[in-house]
Structure formats: structure tokens, C-alpha cells
N, C-alpha and C positions, 0 to 999 in steps of 0.2 A: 294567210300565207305571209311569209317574211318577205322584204325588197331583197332585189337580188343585191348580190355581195359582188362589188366591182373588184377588178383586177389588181389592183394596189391596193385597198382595203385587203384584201384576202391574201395575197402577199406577207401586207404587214402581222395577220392573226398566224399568215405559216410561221412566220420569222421568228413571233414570240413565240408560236408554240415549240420551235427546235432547241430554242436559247434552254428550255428545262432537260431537250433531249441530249444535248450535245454538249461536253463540259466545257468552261468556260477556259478560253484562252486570250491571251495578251496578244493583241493584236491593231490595225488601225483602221479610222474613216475617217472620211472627207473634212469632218466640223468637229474631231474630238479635238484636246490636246496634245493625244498619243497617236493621232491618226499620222498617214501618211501627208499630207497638204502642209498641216503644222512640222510635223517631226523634220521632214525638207526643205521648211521655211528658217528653223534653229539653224541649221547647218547652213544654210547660207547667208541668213545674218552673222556667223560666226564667220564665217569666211569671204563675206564684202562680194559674194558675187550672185548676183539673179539669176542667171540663166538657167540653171537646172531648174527654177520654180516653176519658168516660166510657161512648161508644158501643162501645168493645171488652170491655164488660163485663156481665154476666148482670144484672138486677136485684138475685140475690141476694147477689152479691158486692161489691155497690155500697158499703155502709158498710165493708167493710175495706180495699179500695180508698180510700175517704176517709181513712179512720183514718193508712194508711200513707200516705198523701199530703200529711197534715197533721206527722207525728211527720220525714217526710224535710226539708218544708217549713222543719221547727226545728234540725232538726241541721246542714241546709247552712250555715246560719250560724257553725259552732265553728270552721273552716279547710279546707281543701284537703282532706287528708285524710279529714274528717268528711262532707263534700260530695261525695268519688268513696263510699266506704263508704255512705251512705244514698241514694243514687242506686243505687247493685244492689240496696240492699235493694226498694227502690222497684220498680226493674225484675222485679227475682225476682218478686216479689208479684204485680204486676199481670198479668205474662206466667202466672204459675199459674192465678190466676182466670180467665183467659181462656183459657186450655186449658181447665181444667175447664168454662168454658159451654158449651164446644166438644163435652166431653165424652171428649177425649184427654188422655194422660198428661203432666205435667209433665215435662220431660226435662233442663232447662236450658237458663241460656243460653247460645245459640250465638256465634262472635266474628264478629264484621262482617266480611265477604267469602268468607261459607261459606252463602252462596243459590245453590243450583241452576239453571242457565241457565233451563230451561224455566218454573221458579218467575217466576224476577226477568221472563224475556219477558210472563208474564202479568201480572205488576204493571207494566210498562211498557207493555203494551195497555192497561190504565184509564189510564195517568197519556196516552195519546196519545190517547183517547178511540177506536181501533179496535182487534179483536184480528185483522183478518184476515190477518198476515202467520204469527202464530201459530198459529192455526186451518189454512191453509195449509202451513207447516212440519210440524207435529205428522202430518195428514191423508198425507201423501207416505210418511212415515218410516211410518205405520202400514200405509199401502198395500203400500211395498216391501218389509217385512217381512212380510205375510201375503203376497206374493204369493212369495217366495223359497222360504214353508213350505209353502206349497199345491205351488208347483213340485216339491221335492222329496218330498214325499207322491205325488202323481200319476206320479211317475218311479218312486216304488218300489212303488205300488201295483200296474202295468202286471207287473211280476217278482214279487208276492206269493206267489204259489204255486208258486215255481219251487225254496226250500226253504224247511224251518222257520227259520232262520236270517234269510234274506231276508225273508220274511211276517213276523218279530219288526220286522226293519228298518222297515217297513213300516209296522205300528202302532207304531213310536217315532215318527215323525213324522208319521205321521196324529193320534196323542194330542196332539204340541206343534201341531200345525198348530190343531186343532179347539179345545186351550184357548186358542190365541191368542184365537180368536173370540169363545170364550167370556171371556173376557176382557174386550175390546172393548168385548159388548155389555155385562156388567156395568156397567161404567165408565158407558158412555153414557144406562142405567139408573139409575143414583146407587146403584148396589150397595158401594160403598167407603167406608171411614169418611178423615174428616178426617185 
């Protein structure tokens, strides 16, 4: 028998498996370059003011957030050079702190145009103000996929006892079939982490 497939592990295999199902759109998240945390953070070092940023960030991280935002603030000013270098520093900083509110690990940043379709689809339902074509998408692929495993569970359960071999068959895909489910309902639980 396989280990069970946790709630965020099983997440992450839905998420790749939709990015093939669902075309790829320009879109943002939290640690990319294109994401919305950086793209928010451009606009406000162009325009010398915090505040709008500062809703991606924990209370408690709020004064180093400032500090780096004041010290980028100064440095853009040396040249070109000085102005891309304290801009990652910027970004570094303020993408850590907000993971960590988040409660997840800093991982880096990622380069602009590496958001996962079903990501970028869900930030293009807020910016369209509907998710139902998402909600829809996502719903069908979950369907056909538990119904393919139930399918073949039910086909091999019908021969389970006809050898040990077969009966083995049998719970392989009764196990994948049942943790899909279990899965699922995790998910729809809020059993996963960010």
C-alpha cells in the first residue's frame, strides 16, 4: 500500500495536474516578479509611498518593512545599478516577511512568468470579479479524475478474489481511489497549509 497523500502534497499534484488542463495565463503570486506583492511594491517605490504595500505584511513586520523601504528609498538615487540592486533587496525583504505572516518558508524569488496556470486563473477571477469559470474547470477535472479511479477500482474490485495478485490490484486502486477523496475533502476542509 502506498502512504497516504497529505493535504498540501495532493493540492500541489491537483495544481500541476490543471496547469496542463488550463491554458496558461499572465498572471500573479506572492514570490514571483509578476506577482501581485512585487508588482505593488514597483509602484510604490516609484511613487515614495508605503502604505498601499503595507497590507501584505504581519503587523509585526511592519517596521522592517519601513526600514527597508526607506534605506531602498536612498540608494535608488546612486544610478541604475544601485536602483536594480536595492530593489531585490526591497523585494527579498518584503516577499520574506510575508511568507513568514503567512507562516511558510521563504523560498526565493521566483522570475516573472513561472505562475502556474490554475494560480494566475485564480488571480484573474479577482481582477474579473467572477471565479466561475475556474470553479467550473477545476470541478470537471476533479470529477473525471475520481470518476476514472472509482472506475477502475470497481472493475478490479468485481476480480478481487479471483487471485492474490489481483486482490493486491485491487487495493492499489481502491487506496489511490479512496485518498483522492480524501484529499478533496481535506482541501475543501482547509486542511492544507499556504
Amino acid at each position: 500500500m502506498k502512504k497516504k497523500v497529505s493535504g498540501k502534497k495532493f493540492l500541489a499534484v491537483l495544481v500541476g495536474t490543471l496547469a496542463f488542463m488550463i491554458p496558461q495565463m499572465a498572471a500573479a503570486h506572492c514570490d514571483a516578479l509578476d506577482g501581485p506583492v512585487i508588482t505593488e511594491a514597483r509602484v510604490a517605490l516609484e511613487k515614495g509611498d508605503i502604505t498601499p504595500l503595507l497590507k501584505w505584511v504581519m503587523p509585526e513586520y511592519e517596521n522592517e518593512v519601513r526600514q527597508a523601504f526607506a534605506q531602498t528609498l536612498q540608494v535608488r538615487g546612486l544610478g541604475p545599478q544601485a536602483q536594480e540592486l536595492a530593489d531585490l533587496y526591497f523585494f527579498e525583504t518584503l516577499v520574506r516577511v510575508h511568507r513568514a505572516g503567512e507562516g511558510a518558508p521563504y523560498t526565493g524569488i521566483k522570475p516573472a512568468g513561472t505562475i502556474e496556470a490554475p494560480i494566475a486563473k485564480a488571480d484573474l477571477a479577482l481582477e474579473k470579479g467572477s471565479v466561475d469559470e475556474l470553479a467550473d474547470a477545476i470541478s470537471s477535472h476533479v470529477a473525471k479524475e475520481m470518476r476514472s479511479r472509482f472506475a477502475h477500482a470497481l472493475e478490479l474490485r468485481k476480480r478481487a478474489d479471483e487471485s492474490v495478485e489481483v486482490g493486491r490490484e485491487f487495493v492499489e486502486a481502491y487506496v489511490q481511489y479512496v485518498h483522492f477523496v480524501e484529499g478533496i475533502v481535506a482541501v475543501v476542509h482547509g486542511e492544507h497549509a499556504h
